[in-house]
Every structure is written in structure tokens, then in C-alpha cells.
C-alpha positions in Angstrom: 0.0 0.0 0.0 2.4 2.8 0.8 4.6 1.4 -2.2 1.9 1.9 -4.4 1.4 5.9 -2.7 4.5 6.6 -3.1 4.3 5.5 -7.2 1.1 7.5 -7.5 3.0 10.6 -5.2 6.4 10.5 -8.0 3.6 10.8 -10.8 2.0 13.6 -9.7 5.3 15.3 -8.9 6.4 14.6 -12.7 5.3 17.6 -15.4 3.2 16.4 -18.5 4.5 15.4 -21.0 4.6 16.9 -24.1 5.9 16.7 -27.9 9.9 17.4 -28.2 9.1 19.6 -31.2 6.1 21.6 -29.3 7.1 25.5 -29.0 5.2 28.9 -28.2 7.1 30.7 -30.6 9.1 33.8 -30.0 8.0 33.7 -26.4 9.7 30.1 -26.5 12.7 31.9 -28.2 13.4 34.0 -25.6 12.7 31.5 -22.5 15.4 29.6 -24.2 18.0 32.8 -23.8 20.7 30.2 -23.1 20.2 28.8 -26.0 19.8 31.7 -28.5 23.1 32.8 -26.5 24.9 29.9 -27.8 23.3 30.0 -31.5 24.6 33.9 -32.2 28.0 33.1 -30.4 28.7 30.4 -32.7 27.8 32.5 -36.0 29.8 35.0 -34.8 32.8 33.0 -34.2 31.9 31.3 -37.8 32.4 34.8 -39.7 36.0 35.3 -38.5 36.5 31.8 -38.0 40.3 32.2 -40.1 41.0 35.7 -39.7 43.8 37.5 -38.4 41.8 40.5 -37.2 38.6 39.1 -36.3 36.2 41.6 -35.0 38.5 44.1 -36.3 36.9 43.9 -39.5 33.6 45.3 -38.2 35.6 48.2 -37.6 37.5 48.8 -40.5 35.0 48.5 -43.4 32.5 50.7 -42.2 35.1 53.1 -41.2 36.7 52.9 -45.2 33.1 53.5 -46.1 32.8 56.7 -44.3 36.0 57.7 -45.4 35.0 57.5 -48.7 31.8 59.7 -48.2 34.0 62.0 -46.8 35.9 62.5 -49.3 33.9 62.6 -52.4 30.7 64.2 -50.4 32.7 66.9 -48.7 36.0 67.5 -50.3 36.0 66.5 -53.7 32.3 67.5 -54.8 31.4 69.5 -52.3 28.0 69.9 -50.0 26.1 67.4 -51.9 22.8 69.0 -53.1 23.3 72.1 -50.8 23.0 69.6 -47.4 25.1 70.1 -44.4 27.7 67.5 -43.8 26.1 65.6 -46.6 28.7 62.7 -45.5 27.2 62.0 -42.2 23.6 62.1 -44.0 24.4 59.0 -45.9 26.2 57.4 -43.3 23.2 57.4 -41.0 20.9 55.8 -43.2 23.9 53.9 -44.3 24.0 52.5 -41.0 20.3 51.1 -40.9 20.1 50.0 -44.3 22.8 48.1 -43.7 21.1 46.7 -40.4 18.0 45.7 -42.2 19.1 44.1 -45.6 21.9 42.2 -43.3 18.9 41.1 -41.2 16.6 40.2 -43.9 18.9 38.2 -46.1 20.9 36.0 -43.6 17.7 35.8 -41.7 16.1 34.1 -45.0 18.8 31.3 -45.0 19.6 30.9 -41.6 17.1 27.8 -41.5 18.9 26.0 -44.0 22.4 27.1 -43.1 21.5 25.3 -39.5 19.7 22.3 -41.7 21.9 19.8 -39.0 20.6 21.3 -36.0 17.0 21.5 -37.0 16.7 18.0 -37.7 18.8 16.5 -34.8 17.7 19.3 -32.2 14.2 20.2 -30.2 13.9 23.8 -30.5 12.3 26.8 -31.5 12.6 27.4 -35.0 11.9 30.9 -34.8 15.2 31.0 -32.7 17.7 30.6 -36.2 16.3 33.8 -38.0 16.1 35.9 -34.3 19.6 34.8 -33.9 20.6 36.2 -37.4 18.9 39.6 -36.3 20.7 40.4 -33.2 24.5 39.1 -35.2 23.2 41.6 -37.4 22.9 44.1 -34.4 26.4 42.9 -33.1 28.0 44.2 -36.3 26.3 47.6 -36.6 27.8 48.2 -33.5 30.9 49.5 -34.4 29.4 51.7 -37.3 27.7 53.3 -34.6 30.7 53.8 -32.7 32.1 55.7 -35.9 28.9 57.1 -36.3 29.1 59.5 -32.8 33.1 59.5 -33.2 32.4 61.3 -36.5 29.3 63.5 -36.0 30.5 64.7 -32.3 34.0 65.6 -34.1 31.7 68.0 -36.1 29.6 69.4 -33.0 26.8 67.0 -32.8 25.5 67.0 -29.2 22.9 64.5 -27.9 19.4 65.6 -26.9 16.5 64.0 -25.4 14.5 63.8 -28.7 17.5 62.8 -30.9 18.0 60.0 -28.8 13.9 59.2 -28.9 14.4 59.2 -32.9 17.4 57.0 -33.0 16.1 54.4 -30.6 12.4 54.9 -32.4 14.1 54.3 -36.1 16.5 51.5 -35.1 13.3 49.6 -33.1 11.6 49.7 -36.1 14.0 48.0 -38.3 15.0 45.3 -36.0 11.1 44.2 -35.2 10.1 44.9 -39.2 13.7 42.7 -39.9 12.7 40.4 -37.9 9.4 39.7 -39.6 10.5 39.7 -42.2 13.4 37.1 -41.8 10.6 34.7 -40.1 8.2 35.0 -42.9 11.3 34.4 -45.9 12.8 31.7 -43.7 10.4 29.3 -43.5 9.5 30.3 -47.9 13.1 29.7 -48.3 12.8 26.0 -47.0 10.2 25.5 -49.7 11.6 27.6 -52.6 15.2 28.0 -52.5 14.5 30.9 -55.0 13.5 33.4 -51.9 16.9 33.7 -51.0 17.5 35.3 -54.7 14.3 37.2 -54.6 15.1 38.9 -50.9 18.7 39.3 -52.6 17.2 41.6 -55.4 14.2 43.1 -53.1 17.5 44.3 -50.7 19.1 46.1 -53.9 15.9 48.6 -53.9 16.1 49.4 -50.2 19.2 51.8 -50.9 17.6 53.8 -54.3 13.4 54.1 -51.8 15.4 55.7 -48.8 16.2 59.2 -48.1 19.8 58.7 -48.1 21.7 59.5 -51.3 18.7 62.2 -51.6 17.5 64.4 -48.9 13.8 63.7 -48.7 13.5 67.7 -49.2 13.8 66.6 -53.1 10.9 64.1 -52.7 9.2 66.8 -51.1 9.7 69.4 -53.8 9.4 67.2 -57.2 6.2 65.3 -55.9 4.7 67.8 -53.5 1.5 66.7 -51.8 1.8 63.0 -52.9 5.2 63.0 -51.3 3.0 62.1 -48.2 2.7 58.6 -49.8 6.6 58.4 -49.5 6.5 57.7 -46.0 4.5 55.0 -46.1 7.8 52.9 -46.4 8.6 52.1 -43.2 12.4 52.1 -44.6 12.4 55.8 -45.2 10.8 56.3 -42.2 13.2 55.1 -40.0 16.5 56.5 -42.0 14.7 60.0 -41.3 14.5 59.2 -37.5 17.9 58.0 -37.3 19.1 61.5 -39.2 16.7 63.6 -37.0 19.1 61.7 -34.1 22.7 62.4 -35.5 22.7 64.5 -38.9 20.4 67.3 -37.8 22.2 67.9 -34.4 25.9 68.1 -36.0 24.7 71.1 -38.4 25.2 74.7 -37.5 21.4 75.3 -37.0 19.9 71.8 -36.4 16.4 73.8 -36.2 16.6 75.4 -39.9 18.1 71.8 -41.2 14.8 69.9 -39.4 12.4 72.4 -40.8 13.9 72.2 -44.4 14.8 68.6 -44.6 13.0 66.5 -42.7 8.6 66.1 -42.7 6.0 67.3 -40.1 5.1 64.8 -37.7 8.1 62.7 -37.7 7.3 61.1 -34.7 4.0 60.2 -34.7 4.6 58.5 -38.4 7.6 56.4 -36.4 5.3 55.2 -34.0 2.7 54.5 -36.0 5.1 52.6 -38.4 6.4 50.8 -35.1 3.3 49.4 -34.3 2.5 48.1 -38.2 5.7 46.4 -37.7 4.5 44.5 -34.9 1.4 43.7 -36.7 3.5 42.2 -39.8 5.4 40.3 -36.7 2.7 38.5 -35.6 1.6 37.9 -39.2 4.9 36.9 -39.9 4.6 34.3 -36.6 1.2 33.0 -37.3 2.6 31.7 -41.4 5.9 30.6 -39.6 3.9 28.4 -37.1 1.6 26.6 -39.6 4.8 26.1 -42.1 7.3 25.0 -39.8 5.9 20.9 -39.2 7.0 20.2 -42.8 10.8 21.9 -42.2 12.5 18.5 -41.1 11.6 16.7 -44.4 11.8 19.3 -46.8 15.5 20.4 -45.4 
């Protein structure tokens, strides 16, 4: 009798038992932070796996980027299109692009670049395209450095809404990266041709941005359907992240905002912000009813 309580007692004390494959999604993800530690450790280590100045790199090619801005932008041509410090307004949305098309296109193959650990390991699927997200982040770190090196060399000071616009602009590319990534990197398991198509998508980032252009221009050649412009999310966040570090580094950061830069920057960003989080979830809710077939079609 009390072998038989104590059987019934151990049973009770046990947790259910469920599917090894059964996740909650990103929640899961990020329960898991041990593992999704691991995952963006190793892919780190895997880019300079070989090389003699490892994270070094990260360093030097954005910095040979903005030394090459600098020079034809500034010195050789000029102010491009009458803008102050025209290098530092390409740089900036040099730095998000950069963020997001990095995101995006390792985030559409990260599921079959880690084909061996999705078949042989139990977890969160979701975790291989977040992981390529914040290795994405880890390398826009240094051209953020050089980002506030540069500007602060020519008089940029940090302010309470600057620093609102930057952190507003780079949310929004990391949670609309993100879905992104999930949605393409599940397609990519079926169709290896998304990795091509996100590949030539990227290419039109650069040209639909406010970068190379001030949106000024878009303002003055389209007018009142100029408006429509900032419905990409894209441009959206480039202009926050100038509003944060190429408006405060010009002589009269006011006159540069009024000319350059649209009415209600803000409440576009956060209404672009919470769209992105509605393409998340979308993105979430396709991932979860793809993702049983992954295994056999890796």
C-alpha cells in the first residue's frame, strides 16, 4: 500500500508530457536565452573563423566606407545638393540600411544554413532567424561607434528627442527585420529561389530611402503625394535616425529639421512601429503553420 502511494505521489510530482518539437514561438525563443546565446556566439565566431583581425573587420570597413563619403561628399564635390555634412547624411541611413538588408537576407537562410541542428535538435525554429537579427545588431555596433566619433567631431550634441528618434528608427528596423526574416525563412525551406528574390528586393532598399537624396527633393518634385513616401517604413526610420545624429551636427539643427525633414516625424515612427509589430505577428502566425513540414523538406 504505501509502495503503491509513493508511485502515485512520483507521478503527480512529474510535469506532463509533451511533444519534443512543441514550442510557443518567439515567447519560446526568448525563454530559451541560453540557448539563442549559444546560436549567435557560434555564427559569430563562424564569420571570422580564419581571420587575423577578427572583429576588427567590423571596424574597418564601415570606417573605409565613411571615409570614402567624406571625401567625395565633402572634399572632392562638395555639399552634396546644398546639405550640411552631406557625408554624415548617408552614413546614417547607411547604418540602418545596412542593419535591415543584413537582417533580412541572412535571416532568409539561416534555416537552411543550421539544416543539422534542426533535424537532430528540439527547438524553437523561430530562434535561427532571431539569432541572425541580433548578429546583425552585433555588427552595426561599431558603425555606430564611428557614427558618434564622426558626428561629435563636427559638433553633434545629444538631446532628449535625438536620442527618442534613433532608438524609435533603429526599433523599427530590427522588429520589421525580424518579420520579415521569419516569414522568408520558412519560404526559403520550400523555394530556395527566396533567397534570390530577398537578394534583389534588398538592392531597392538603398535607391526608396532618403539617403543619397535628402527627402527635401521628394518633397519638392512630388509635392502633396510626397505624403505617400512615408509610407515605407524604410524611409521612415533612416529620417528618425538623421533627426538623431545628422540634424544635431549642423550649424542650425532647427533650420536643417524644418527644411529637410517632414511634419510629424514622430507620430509616423510610431505609427510605423506598431505596423511592424502587426507584420510580426503575421509573420509568426505563417511561420507556425509552415514549420511541421521543415525537417523533411531540409
Amino acid at each position: 500500500m504505501t509502495s503503491a502511494t509513493t508511485t502515485v505521489s512520483a507521478s503527480e510530482a512529474l510535469p506532463p508530457l509533451v511533444p519534443p518539437s512543441a514550442t510557443t514561438g518567439l515567447f519560446e525563443v526568448f525563454r530559451r536565452r541560453y540557448l539563442l546565446r549559444l546560436l549567435v556566439r557560434r555564427e559569430i565566431q563562424a564569420r571570422y573563423s580564419g581571420s587575423v583581425l577578427g572583429i576588427l573587420w567590423s571596424y574597418i570597413q564601415p570606417a573605409v566606407k565613411l571615409a570614402m563619403y567624406y571625401f567625395l561628399f565633402q572634399i572632392m564635390i562638395g555639399r552634396g545638393a546644398g546639405i550640411p555634412n552631406y557625408a554624415i547624411h548617408v552614413f546614417a541611413g547607411l547604418v540602418l540600411v545596412h542593419y535591415f538588408t543584413e537582417t533580412f537576407s541572412s535571416g532568409t537562410r539561416s534555416i537552411v544554413r543550421n539544416r543539422g541542428v534542426v533535424q537532430k535538435m528540439a527547438v524553437p525554429r523561430e530562434m535561427f532567424p532571431v539569432a541572425s537579427m541580433l548578429v546583425s545588431a552585433y555588427h552595426v555596433v561599431p558603425a555606430l561607434v564611428l557614427l558618434v566619433a564622426f558626428t561629435s567631431s563636427k559638433g553633434w550634441r545629444p538631446d532628449p528627442e535625438g536620442m527618442l528618434a534613433a532608438v524609435l528608427g533603429f526599433s523599427l528596423v530590427m522588429v520589421l527585420g525580424t518579420a520579415c526574416a521569419l516569414m522568408f525563412s520558412v519560404a526559403n525551406v520550400y523555394f530556395r529561389d527566396f533567397s534570390n528574390v530577398v537578394q534583389t528586393l534588398t538592392q531597392f532598399v538603398t535607391f526608396s530611402v532618403p539617403m543619397i537624396y535628402p527627402y527635401s527633393l521628394v518633397d519638392k518634385r512630388f509635392g502633396e503625394a510626397a505624403a505617400y513616401y512615408l509610407f515605407n517604413p524604410m524611409a521612415e526610420a533612416v529620417l528618425l535616425f538623421q533627426r538623431a545624429f545628422w540634424v544635431g551636427s549642423a550649424e542650425d539643427p532647427a533650420a536643417t529639421a524644418a527644411q529637410h525633414l517632414p511634419d510629424h516625424l514622430f507620430r509616423f515612427g510610431f505609427y510605423h512601429l506598431g505596423a511592424a509589430f502587426v507584420v510580426l505577428a503575421i509573420a509568426q502566425l505563417i511561420f507556425s503553420r509552415l514549420e511541421k513540414k521543415i525537417p523533411e523538406r531540409l
